[in-house]
SEKOL-150388 format. One record per residue: chain; z, y, x of N, C-alpha, C, CB in turn; residue number from 1. Coordinates in steps of 0.1 Angstrom, whole numbers, always signed. Each point is the difference from the previous one (the first is absolute). Glycine has a CB too. Layout:
SITE,A,Z,Y,X,Z,Y,X,Z,Y,X,Z,Y,X,NUM
...
This chain:
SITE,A,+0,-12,+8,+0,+12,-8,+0,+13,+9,+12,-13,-18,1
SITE,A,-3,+10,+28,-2,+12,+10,-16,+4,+9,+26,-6,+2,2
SITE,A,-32,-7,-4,-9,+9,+10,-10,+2,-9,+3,-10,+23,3
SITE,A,-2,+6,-35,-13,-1,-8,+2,+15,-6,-3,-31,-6,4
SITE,A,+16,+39,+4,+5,+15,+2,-8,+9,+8,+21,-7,-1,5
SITE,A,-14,+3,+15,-4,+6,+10,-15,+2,+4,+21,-7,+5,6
SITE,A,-28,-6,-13,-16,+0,-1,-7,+16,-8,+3,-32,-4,7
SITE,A,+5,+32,-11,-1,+8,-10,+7,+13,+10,+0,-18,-26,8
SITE,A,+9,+21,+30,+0,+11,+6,-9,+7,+10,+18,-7,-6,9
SITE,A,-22,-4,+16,-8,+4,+9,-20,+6,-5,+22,-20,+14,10
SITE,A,-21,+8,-28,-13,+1,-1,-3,+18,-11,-1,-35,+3,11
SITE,A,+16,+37,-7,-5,+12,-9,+6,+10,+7,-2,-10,-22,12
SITE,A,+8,+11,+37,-2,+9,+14,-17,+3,+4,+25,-12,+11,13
SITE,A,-30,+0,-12,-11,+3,+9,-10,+8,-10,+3,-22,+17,14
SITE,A,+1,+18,-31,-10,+7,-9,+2,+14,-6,-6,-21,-3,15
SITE,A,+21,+25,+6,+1,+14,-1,-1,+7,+7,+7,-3,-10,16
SITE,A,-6,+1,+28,-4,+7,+10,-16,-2,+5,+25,+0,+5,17
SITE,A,-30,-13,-8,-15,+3,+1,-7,+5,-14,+0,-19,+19,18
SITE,A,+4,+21,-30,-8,+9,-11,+3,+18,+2,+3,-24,-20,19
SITE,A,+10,+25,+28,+6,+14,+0,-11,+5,+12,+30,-4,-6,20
SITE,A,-31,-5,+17,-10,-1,+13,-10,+4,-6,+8,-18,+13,21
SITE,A,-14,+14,-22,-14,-1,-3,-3,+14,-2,-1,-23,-11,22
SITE,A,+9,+26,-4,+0,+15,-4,-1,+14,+11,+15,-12,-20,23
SITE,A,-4,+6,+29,+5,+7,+7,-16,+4,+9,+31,-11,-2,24
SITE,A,-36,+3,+6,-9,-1,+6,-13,+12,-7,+10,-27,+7,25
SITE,A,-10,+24,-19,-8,+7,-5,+4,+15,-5,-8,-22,-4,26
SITE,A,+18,+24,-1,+10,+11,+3,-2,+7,+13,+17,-12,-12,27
SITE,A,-9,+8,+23,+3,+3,+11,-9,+4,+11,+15,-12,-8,28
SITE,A,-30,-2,+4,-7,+2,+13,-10,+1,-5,+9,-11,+16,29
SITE,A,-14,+16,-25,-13,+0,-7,-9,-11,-5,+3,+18,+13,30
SITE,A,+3,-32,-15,-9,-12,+2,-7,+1,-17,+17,-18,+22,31
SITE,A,-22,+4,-23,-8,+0,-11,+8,-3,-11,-18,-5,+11,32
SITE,A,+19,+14,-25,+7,-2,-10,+0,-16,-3,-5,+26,-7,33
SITE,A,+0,-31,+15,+1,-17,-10,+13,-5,+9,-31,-10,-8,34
SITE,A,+32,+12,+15,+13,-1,+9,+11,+5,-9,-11,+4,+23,35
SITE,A,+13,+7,-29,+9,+3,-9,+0,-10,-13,-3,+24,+9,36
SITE,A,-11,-27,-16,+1,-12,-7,+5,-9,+2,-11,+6,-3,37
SITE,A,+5,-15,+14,+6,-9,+4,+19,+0,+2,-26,-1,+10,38
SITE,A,+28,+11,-5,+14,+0,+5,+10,+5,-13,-9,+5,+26,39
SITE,A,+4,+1,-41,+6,-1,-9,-1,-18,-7,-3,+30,-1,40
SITE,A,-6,-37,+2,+0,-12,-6,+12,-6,+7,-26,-2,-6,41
SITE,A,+25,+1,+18,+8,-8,+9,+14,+6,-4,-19,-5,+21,42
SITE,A,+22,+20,-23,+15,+4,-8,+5,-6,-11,-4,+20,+5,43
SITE,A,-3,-21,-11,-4,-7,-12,+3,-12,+0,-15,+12,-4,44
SITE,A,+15,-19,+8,+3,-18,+10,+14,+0,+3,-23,-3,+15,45
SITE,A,+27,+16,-6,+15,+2,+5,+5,-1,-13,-1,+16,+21,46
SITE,A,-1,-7,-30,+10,+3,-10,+3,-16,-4,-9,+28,-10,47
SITE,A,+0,-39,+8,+2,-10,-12,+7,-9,+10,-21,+3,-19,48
SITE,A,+22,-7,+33,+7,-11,+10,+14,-2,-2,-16,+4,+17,49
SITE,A,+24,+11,-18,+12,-3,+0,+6,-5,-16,+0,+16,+23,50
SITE,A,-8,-17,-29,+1,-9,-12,+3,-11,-2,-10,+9,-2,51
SITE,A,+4,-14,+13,+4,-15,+3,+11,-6,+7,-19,+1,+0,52
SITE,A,+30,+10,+5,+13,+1,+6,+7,-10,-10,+0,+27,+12,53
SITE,A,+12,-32,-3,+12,-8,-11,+5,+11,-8,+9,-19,+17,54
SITE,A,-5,+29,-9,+14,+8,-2,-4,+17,-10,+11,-14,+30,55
SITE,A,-8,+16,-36,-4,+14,-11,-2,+14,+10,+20,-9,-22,56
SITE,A,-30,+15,+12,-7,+10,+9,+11,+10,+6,-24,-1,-16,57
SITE,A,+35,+2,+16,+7,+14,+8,+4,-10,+13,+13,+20,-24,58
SITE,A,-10,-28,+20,+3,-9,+18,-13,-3,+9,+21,-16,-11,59
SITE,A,-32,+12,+5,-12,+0,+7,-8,+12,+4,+1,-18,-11,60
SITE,A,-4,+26,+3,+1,+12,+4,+4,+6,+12,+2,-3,-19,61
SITE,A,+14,+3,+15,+7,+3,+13,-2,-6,+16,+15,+3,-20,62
SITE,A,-9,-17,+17,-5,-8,+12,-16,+4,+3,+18,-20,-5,63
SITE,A,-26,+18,-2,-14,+3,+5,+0,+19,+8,-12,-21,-24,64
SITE,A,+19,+27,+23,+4,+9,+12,+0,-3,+12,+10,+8,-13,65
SITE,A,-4,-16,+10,+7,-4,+18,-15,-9,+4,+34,-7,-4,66
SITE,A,-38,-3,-3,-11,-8,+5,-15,+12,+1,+13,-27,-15,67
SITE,A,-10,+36,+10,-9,+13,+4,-2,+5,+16,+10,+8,-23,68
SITE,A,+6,-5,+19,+5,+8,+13,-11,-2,+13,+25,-4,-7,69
SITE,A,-21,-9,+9,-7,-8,+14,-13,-6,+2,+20,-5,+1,70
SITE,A,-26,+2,-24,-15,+0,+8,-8,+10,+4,-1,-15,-11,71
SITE,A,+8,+33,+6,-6,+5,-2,-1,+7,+18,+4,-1,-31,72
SITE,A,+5,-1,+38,+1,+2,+11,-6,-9,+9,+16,+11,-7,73
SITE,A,-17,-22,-2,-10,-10,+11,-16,+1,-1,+18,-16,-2,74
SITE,A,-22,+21,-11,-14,+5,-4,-4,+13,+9,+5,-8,-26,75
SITE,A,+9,+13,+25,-4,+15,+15,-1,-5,+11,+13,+18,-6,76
SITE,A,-9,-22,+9,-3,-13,+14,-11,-7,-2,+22,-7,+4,77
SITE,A,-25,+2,-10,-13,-12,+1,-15,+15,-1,+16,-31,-18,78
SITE,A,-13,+36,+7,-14,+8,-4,+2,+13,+7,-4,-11,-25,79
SITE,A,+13,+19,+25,+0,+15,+4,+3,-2,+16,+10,+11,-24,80
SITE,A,-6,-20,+29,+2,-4,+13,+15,+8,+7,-30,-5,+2,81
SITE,A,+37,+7,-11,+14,+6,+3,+9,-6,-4,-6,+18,+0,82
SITE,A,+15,-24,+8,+4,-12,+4,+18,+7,-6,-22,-11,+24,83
SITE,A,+30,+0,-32,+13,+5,-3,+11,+5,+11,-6,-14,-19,84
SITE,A,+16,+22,+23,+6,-1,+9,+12,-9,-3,-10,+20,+7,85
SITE,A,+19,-19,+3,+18,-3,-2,+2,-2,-11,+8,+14,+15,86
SITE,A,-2,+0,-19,+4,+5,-13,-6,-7,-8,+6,+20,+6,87
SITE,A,-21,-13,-9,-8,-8,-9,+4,-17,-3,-19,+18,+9,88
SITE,A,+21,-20,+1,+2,-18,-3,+11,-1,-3,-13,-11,+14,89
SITE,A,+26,+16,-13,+12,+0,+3,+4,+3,-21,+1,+11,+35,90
SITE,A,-6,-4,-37,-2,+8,-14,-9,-15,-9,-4,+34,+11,91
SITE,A,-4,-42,-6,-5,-8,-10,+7,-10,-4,-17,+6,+7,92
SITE,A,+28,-13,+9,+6,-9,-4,+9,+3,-7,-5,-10,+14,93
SITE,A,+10,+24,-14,+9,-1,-9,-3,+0,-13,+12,+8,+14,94
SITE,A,-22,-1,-17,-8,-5,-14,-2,-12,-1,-10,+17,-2,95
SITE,A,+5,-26,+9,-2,-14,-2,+12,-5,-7,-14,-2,+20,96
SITE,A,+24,+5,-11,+18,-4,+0,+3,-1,-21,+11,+21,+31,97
SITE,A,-13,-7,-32,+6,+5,-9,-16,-7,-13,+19,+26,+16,98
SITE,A,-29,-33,-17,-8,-5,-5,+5,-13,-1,-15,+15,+6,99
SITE,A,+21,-18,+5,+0,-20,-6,+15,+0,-2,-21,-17,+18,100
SITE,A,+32,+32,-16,+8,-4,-8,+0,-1,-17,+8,+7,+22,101
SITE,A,-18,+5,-23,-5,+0,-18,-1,-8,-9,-9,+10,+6,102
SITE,A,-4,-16,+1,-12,-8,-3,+6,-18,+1,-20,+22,+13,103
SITE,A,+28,-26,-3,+1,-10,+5,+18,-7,+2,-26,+9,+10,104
SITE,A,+37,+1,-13,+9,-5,+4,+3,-7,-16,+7,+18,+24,105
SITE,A,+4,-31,-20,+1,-4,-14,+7,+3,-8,-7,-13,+6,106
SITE,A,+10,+17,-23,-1,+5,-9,+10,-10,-8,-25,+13,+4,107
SITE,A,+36,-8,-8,+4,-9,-11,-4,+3,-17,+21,-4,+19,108
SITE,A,-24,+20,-13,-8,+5,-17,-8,+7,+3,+17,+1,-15,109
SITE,A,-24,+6,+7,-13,+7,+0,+2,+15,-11,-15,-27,+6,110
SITE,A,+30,+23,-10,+3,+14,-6,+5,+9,+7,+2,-9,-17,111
SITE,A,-10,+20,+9,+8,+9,+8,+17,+7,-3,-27,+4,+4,112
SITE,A,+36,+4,+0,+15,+2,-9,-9,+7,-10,+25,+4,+18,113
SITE,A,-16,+4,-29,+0,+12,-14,+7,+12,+9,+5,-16,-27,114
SITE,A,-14,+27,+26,+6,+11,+3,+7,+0,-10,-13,+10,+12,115
């Protein structure tokens, strides 16, 4: 169940920073409006993956921050060629940290208290 998660997180990282990419592209650097097309369909894709999460949309959501954090700094690395520092990495694990305590530690309930 965890990795098949971590699948759905990773796979709707790559499709909101590569559809934001796309736009961005066409936005930013003048490219061809089908790049913006393209990269709203692919948003479009993001929005529906974390659907498929175990856990209700404000905890997925959330954890999918953290699982953000670090692709989106690895996408700057791989494509923009600027590479995370220290900090930068230092800052993901702890988002990582604070993601698989969310997402993954075990649960004797799933309610939440009553204000």
């Amino acid at each position: 169940m965890i990795t098949k998660s971590i699948f759905y997180f990773v796979l709707a990282g790559l499709c909101e920073i590569g559809g934001g990419y796309l736009v961005w592209q066409w936005l930013r650097e003048g490219k061809s409006v089908w790049l913006a097309v393209l990269g709203a369909m692919i948003l479009v894709l993001y929005g529906v993956i974390p659907t498929f999460q175990p856990a209700h949309f404000g905890r997925v959501y959330a954890a999918y921050g953290g699982i953000f954090i670090l692709m989106a700094l690895l996408w700057g690395w791989a494509v923009d060629k600027i590479a995370p520092d220290k900090i930068d990495m230092i800052g993901s694990a702890i988002a990582l940290i604070g993601v698989s305590i969310m997402m993954y530690w075990p649960r004797t309930s799933g309610n939440l208290p009553t204000l």
